[in-house]
C-alpha positions in Angstrom: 0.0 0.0 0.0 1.1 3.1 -0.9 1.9 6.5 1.9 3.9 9.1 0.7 3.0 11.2 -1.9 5.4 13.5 -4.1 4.2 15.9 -6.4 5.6 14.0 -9.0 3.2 11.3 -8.0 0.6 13.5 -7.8 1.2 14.8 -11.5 0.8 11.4 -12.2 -2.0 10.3 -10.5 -4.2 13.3 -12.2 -3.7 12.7 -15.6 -6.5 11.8 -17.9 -7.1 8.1 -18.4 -9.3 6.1 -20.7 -12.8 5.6 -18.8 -13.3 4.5 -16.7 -10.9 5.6 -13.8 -12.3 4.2 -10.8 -11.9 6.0 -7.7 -13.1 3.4 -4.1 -12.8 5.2 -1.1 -13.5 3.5 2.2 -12.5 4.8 6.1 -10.8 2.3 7.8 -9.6 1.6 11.8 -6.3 1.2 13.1 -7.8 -0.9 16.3 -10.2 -3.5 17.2 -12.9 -4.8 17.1 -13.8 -1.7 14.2 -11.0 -3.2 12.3 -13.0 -7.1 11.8 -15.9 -4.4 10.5 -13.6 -3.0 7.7 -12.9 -6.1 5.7 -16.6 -6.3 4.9 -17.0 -2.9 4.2 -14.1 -3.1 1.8 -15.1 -5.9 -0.1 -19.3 -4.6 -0.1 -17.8 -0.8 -1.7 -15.6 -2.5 -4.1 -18.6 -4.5 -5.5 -20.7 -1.6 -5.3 -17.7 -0.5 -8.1 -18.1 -3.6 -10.4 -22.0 -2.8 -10.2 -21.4 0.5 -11.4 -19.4 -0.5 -14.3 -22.0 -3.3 -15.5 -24.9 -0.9 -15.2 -23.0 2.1 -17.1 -23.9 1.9 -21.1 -20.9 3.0 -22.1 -18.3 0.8 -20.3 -17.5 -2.1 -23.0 -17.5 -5.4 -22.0 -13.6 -5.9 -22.7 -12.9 -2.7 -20.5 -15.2 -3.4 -17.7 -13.4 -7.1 -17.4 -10.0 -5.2 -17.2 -11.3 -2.7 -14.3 -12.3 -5.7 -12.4 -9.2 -7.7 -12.8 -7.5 -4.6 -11.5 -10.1 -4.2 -8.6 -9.7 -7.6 -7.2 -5.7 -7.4 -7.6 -5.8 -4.0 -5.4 -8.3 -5.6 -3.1 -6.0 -8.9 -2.7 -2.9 -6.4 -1.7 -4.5 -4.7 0.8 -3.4 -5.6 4.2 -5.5 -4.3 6.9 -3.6 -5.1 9.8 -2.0 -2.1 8.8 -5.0 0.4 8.2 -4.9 3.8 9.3 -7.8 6.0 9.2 -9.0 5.6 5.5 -8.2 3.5 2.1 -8.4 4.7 -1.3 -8.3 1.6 -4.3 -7.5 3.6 -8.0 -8.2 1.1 -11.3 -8.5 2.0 -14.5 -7.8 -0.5 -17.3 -4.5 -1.6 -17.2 -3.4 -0.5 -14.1 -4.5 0.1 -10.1 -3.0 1.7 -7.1 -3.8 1.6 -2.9 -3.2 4.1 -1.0 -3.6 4.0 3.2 -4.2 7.2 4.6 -3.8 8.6 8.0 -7.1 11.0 7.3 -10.6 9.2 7.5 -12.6 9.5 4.0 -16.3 9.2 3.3 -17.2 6.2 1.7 -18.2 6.1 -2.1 -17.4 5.3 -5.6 -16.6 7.6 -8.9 -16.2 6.7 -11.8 -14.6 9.1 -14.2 -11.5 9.9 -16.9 -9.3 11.0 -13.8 -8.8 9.8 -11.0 -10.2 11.4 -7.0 -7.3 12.7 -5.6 -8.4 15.3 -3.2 -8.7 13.2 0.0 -4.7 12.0 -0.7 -3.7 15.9 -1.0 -5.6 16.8 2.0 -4.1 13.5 4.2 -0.8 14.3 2.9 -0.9 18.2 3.8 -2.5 16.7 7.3 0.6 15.0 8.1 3.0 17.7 7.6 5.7 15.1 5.8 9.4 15.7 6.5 12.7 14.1 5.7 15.1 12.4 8.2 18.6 12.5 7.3 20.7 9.5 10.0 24.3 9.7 8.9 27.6 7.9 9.8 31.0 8.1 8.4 30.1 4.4 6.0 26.2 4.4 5.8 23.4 7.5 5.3 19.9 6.0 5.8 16.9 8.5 4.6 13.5 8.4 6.3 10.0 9.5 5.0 8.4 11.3 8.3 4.8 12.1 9.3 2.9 13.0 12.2 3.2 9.3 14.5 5.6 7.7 12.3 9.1 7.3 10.1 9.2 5.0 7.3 12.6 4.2 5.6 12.7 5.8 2.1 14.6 3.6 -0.5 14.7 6.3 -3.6 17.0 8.8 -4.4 20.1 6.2 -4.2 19.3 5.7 -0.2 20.6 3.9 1.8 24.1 4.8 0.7 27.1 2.9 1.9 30.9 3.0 2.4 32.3 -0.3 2.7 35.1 -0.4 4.9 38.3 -0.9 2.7 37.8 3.0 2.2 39.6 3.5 5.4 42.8 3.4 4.8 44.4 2.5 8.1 47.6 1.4 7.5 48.3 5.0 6.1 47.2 6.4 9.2 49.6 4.4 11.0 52.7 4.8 8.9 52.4 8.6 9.3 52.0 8.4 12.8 47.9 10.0 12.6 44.9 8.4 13.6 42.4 11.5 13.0 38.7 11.5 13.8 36.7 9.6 11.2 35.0 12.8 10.5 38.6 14.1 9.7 39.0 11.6 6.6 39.2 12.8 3.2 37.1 9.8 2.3 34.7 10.6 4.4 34.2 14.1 3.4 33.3 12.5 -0.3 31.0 10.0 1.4 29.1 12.9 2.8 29.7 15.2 0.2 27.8 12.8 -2.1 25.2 12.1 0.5 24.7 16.2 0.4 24.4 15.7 -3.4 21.9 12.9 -3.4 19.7 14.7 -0.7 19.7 17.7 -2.9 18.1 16.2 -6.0 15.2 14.3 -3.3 14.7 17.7 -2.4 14.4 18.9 -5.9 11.5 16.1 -6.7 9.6 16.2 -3.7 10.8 19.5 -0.9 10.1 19.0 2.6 11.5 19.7 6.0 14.8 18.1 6.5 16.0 16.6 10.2 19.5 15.5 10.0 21.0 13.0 12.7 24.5 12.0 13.6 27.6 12.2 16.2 28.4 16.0 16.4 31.8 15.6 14.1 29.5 14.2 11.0 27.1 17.0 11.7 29.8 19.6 12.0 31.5 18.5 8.4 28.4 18.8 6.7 28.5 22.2 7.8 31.8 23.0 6.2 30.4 20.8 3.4 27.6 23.1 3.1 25.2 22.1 0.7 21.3 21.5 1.4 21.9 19.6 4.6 23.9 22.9 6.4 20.3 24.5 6.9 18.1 21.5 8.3 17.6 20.7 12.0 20.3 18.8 13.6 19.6 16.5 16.0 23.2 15.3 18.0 22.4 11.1 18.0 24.8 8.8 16.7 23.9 5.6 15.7 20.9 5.9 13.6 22.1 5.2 10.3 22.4 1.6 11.4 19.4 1.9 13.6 15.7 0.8 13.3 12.9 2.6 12.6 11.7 2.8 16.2 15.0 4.5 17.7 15.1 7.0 14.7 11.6 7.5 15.7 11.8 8.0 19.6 15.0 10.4 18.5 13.5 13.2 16.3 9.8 12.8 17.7 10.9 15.2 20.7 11.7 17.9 17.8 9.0 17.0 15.7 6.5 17.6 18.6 8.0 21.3 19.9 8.0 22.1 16.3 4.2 21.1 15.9 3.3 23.5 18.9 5.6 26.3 17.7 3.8 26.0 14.0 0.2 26.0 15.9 1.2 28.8 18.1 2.1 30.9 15.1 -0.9 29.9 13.0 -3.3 31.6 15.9 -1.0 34.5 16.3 -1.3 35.2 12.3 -5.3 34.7 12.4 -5.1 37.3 15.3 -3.9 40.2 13.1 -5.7 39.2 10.4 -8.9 40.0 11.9 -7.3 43.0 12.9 -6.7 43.8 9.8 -10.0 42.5 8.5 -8.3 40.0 6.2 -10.1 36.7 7.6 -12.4 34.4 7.1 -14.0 31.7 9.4 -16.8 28.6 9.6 -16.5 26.5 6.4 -19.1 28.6 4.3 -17.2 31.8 4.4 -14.1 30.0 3.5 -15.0 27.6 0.7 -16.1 30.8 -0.8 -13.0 32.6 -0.4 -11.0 29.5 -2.1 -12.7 29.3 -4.9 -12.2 32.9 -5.4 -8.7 31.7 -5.0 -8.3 34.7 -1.7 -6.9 32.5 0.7 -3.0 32.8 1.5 -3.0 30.4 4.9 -5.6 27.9 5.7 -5.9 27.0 9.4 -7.9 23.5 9.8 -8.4 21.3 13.0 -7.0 18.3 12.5 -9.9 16.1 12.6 -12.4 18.9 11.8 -15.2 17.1 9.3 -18.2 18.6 8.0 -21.4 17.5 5.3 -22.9 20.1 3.8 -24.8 20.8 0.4 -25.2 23.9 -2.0 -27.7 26.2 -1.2 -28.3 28.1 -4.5 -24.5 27.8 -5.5 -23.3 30.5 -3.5 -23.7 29.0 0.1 -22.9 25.7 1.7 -25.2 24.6 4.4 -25.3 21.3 7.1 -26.1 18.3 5.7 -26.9 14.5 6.9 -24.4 11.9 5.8 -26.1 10.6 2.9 -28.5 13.4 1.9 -29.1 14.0 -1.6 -26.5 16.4 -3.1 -24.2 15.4 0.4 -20.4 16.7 0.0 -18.9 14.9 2.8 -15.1 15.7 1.9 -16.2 19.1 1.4 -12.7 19.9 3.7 -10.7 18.0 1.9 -12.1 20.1 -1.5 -11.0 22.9 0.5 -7.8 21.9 0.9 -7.0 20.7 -2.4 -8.2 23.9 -3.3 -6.3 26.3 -1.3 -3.1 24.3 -2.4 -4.0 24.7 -5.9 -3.9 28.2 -5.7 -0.5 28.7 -3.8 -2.2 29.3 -0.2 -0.3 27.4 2.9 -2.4 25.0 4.7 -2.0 24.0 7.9 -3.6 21.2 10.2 -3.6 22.4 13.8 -4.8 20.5 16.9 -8.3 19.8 17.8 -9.8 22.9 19.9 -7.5 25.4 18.5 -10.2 26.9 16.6 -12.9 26.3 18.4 -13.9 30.2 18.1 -14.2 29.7 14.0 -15.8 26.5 14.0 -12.7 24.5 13.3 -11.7 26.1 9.8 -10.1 29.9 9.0 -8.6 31.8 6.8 -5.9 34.5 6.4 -6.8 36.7 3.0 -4.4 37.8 0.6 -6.8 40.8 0.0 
């Protein structure tokens, strides 16, 4: 199952395909006993799916066949001992995609030429994704970050590793020096590339980067400095042979302060916005405002939902899960939207809004 998304991924996901593209969303639970519930649920939505393809007209018998084939291959590599809060299943002919999501979804099926990708760009912009950097003088590990977790990232030629010929120790000895690791010319090209290989991630997919090491490594990629001389460094050797738990426990500490220090400036820029008279709040006012493509930073609670429906185009009122006309991800549209036209977005926690109804806005004008 897939979790990270990069906008090169993104590009991907949204370009046209033949119809049908077939977009399954589903929430799903990370605990018991919710979790024995989801299995059904997944398999009743899916066939809710292939009952929409045999009842569409224009669907051809050849194509609907393919779709299937590719629904029931997603649905076999879905592993729900790892769910999170919600699944999305892509298949078009020829081709299909899962994606877990740490952001519930509302449960339906779409069938179109492109695929529904708002619910991914709203989970992925809920979980504020960052880069961990865990370097040693013969192995750099990179790790793809989120809110609760870090999952080792094999791209970009990571992990990359120094096999241990490259020290040349008899040299050392005949001239009477055994310098610091981080002292070693070799070592200084190990890193040096290591800069050079973070720098074209960067390039593909930019994030916050958290670099960890012994304080000599940390302090040569300083004098190295490339991309990796402005990240957050966190002094903890180790890592790059470590698993995913310790370089977890080590940068969560950071990650956390640097969560309340983002949520603390959010509220203090919504403050002098209404000063200024440059806000909106409640989700009416602000779907409004993003459409008109106004917003430059979009405050959301992190588990802030609301269904509503179109009242007369203009206005969005409440609605019941399931109404006629329902928009249940109408947050998540939102978001997507905001994004779309160069606003910031960010997810702070539950109650921080509680005065705008769990959603505002800083205008640009």
């Amino acid at each position: 199952m897939e979790h990270a998304l990069s906008p090169t991924t993104l590009t991907e996901l949204r370009r046209p395909r033949p119809y049908p593209a077939v977009s399954v969303l589903t929430p799903t639970h990370r605990r018991e006993p919710y979790r024995a519930q989801d299995q059904v649920r997944l398999r009743n939505v899916v066939a809710e799916a292939k009952k929409q393809l045999e009842a569409d007209p224009s669907v051809t018998r050849e194509r609907r066949a393919d779709v299937e084939r590719q629904l029931d291959q997603a649905l076999a590599e879905v592993d729900l001992t790892y769910a999170e809060d919600g699944l999305v299943i892509f298949a078009a002919p020829g081709e299909h995609q899962v994606w877990s999501l740490a952001r519930t979804v509302p449960e339906r099926v779409v069938l179109s030429d492109t695929f529904l990708t708002r619910n991914l760009v709203s989970a992925h912009a809920a979980e504020r994704p960052y880069w961990v950097l865990a370097v040693s003088a013969d192995r750099v590990t990179l790790w793809n970050g989120t809110l609760d977790r870090v999952t080792e990232a094999r791209l970009g030629g990571f992990p990359l590793t120094r096999g241990v010929e490259n020290f040349d120790a008899e040299r050392q000895e005949r001239i009477g020096d055994m310098p610091s690791t981080f002292r070693d010319e070799g070592t200084r090209h190990f890193l040096k590339d290591a800069d050079s290989a973070m720098s074209a991630v960067l390039r593909r997919d930019p994030r916050p980067v958290y670099i960890t090491g012994e304080p000599a490594a940390l302090s040569l990629l300083d004098e190295i400095g490339g991309v990796t001389k402005d990240a957050v460094h966190i002094q903890h050797g180790g890592l790059a042979h470590g698993t995913r738990e310790a370089v977890w426990q080590a940068v969560r500490p950071r990650i956390t302060a640097e969560n309340r220090r983002n949520a603390d400036a959010v509220t203090r820029e919504l403050v002098a916005a209404r000063g200024r008279k440059a806000f909106a709040a409640g989700v009416d006012e602000v779907w409004r405002s993003a459409r008109e493509g106004r917003i430059r930073l979009l405050a959301v609670e992190e588990n802030y939902r609301m269904t509503v429906r179109a009242e007369g185009g203009d206005h969005l009122i409440p609605a019941d899960s399931g109404d006629l006309d329902a928009r249940e991800d109408i947050v998540d549209e939102i978001v997507e939207q905001c994004l779309e036209t160069g606003a910031e977005v960010r997810f702070v926690p539950d109650g921080t809004l509680s005065d705008t109804q769990g959603i505002a806005g800083v205008l640009r004008y």
